[in-house]
C-alpha positions in Angstrom: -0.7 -4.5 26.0 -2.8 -2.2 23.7 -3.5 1.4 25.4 -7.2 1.6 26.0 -9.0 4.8 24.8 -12.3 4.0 25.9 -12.2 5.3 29.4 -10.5 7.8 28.6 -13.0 8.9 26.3 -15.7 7.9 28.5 -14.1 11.1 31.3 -14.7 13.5 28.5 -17.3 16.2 27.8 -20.2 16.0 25.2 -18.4 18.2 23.3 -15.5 16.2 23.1 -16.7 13.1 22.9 -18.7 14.2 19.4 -15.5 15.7 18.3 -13.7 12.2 18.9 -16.9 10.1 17.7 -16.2 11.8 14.3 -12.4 11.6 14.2 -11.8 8.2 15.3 -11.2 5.0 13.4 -14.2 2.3 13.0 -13.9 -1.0 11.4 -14.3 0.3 8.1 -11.0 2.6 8.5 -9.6 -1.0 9.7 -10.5 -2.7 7.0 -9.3 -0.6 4.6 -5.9 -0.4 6.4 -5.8 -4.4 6.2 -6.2 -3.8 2.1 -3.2 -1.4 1.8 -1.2 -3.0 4.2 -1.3 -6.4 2.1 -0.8 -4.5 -0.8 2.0 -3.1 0.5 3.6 -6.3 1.9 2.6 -8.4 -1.1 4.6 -5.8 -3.5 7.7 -6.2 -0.8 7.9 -9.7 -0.5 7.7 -10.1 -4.6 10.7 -7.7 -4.6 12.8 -9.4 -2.3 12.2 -12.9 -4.1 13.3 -11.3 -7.2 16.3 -9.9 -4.9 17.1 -13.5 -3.8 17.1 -15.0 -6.9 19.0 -12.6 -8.7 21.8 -13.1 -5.1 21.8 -16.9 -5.8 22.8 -16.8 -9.5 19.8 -16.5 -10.9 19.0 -12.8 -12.2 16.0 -13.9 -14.3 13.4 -15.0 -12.0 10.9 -12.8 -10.5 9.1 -13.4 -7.1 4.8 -13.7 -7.5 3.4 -14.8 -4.3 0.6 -17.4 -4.6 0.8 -19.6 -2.0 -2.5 -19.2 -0.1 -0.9 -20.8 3.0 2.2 -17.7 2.8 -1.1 -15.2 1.7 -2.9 -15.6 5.0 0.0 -15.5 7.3 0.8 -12.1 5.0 -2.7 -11.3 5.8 -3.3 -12.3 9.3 -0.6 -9.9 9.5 -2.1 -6.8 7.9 -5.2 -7.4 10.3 -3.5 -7.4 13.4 -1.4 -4.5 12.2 -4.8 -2.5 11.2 -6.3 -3.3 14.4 -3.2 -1.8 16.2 -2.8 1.2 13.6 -6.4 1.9 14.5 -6.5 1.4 18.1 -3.3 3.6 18.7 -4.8 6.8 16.5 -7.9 6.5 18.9 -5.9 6.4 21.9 -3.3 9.4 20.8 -6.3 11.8 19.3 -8.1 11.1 22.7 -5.3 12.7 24.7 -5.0 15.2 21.7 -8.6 16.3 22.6 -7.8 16.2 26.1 -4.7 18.5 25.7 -7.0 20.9 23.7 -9.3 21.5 26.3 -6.4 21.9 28.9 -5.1 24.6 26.8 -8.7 26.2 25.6 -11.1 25.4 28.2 -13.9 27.2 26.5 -12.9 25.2 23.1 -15.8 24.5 21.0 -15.9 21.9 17.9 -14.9 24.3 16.1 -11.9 24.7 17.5 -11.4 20.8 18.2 -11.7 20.8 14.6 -9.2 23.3 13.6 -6.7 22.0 16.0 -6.7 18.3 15.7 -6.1 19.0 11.8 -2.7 20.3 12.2 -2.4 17.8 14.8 -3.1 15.0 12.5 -0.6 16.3 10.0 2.1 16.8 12.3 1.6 13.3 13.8 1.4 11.6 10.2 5.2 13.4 9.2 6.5 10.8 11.6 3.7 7.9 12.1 3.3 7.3 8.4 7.1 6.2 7.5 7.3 4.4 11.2 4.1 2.0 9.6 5.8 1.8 5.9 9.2 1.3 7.5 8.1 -1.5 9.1 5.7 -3.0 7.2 8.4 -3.0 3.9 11.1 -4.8 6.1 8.6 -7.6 7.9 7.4 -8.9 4.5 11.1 -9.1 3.2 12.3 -11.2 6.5 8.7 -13.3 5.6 10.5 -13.4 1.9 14.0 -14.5 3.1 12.7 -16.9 5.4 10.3 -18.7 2.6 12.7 -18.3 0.1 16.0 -19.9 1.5 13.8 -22.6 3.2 11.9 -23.6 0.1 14.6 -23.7 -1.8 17.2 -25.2 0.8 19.9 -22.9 -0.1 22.6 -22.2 2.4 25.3 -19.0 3.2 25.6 -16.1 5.7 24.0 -13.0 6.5 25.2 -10.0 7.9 22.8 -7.5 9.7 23.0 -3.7 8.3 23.3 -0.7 9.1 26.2 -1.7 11.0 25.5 0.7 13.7 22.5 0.9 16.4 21.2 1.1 19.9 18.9 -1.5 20.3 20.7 -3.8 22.8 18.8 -6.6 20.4 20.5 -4.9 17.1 23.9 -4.0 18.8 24.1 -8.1 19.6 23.6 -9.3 15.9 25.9 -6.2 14.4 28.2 -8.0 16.9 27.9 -11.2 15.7 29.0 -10.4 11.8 28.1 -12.7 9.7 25.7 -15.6 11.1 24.3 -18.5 8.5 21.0 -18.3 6.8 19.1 -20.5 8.7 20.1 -18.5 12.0 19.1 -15.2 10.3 16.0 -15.9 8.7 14.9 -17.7 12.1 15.2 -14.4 14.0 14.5 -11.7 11.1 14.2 -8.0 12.3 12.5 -5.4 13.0 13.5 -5.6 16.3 12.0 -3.1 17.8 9.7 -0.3 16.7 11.4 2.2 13.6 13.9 -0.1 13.3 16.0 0.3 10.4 17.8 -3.3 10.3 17.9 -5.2 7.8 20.0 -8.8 6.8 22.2 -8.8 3.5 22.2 -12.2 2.4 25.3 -14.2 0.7 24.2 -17.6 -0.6 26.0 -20.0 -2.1 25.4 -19.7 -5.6 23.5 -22.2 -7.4 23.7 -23.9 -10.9 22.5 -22.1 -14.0 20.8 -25.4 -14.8 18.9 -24.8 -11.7 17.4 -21.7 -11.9 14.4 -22.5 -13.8 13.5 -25.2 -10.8 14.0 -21.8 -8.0 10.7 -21.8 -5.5 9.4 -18.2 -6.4 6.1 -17.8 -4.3 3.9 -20.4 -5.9 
């Protein structure tokens, strides 16, 4: 369930609640989120079609996404994602400004100001690679998943790093390797900053077919 920040906000001073008004994230922040974030996982999923390819034999081909059905999922994705991104920031700078005024009761925008700009920077060190981090590795599960299905390739997969503590993780690390199909069926991240990923080991596949590969189209 999504942390509300409304009534929060609604229990502050006027003071604070201008100082959040101009801070927090509107639908234009969201939208603009939604834009990188497909960028992002558009450039991801290309890259691990060309990773695929190269893993089945065939070194040559390059992944370019352009199936519109694949594109929306990609960017129902980002949406949701922005909507969350947006909704948490609102939510944590809320009990930043709250914090602030525990600390400096006679805090004036001013101050608000000053503060919640170191906070920001502090909280983006560790928030920013937490949203990349998983935003890289769900559009390379997306690109596993389309590519081994479209192109009906079999093998194994083995999850790495080979270490973790995620019950979740710790269960497939325990497995070793598991077929494709079982892989790309229950792709990580797991869990929130997690670092899992599947290598894949196809079969191999015919020089003759390489030219035929499903690539994104």
């Amino acid at each position: 369930m999504p942390r509300e920040w409304q009534p929060v906000v609604d229990g502050m001073s006027k003071v604070m609640k201008m100082v959040h008004l101009a801070i927090r994230r509107d639908t234009f922040d969201v939208e603009e989120t939604r834009v990188e974030l497909l960028r992002q996982r558009r450039a991801a999923y290309n890259d691990e079609l060309t990773r695929q390819a190269a893993a089945v034999g065939c070194p040559g081909r390059r992944g370019i996404l352009t199936n519109n059905s694949i594109l929306s999922e990609l960017n129902e994705m980002c949406q949701k994602d922005a909507e969350s991104i947006a909704n948490t920031f609102n939510y944590d700078v809320a009990g930043a400004i709250v914090a602030i005024r525990s600390d400096v009761p006679t805090a004036n925008r001013h101050t608000y100001a000053a503060r919640l700009r170191k906070w920001n920077v502090n909280r983006s060190d560790w928030k920013v690679p937490q949203i990349t981090e998983y935003t890289d590795s769900s559009a390379r599960s997306m690109a596993q998943r389309d590519f081994y299905r479209y192109n009906d390739a079999e093998g194994v997969a083995v999850l790495h790093p080979r270490s973790g503590v995620c019950p979740v993780c710790i269960g497939w690390i325990a497995r070793k390797e598991v077929p494709l199909a079982v892989a790309t069926a229950n792709p990580p991240p797991y869990h929130p900053s997690c670092p899992h990923y599947f290598v894949t080991y196809p079969n191999v596949v015919a020089k003759s077919e390489c030219p035929n590969l499903w690539m994104g189209a």
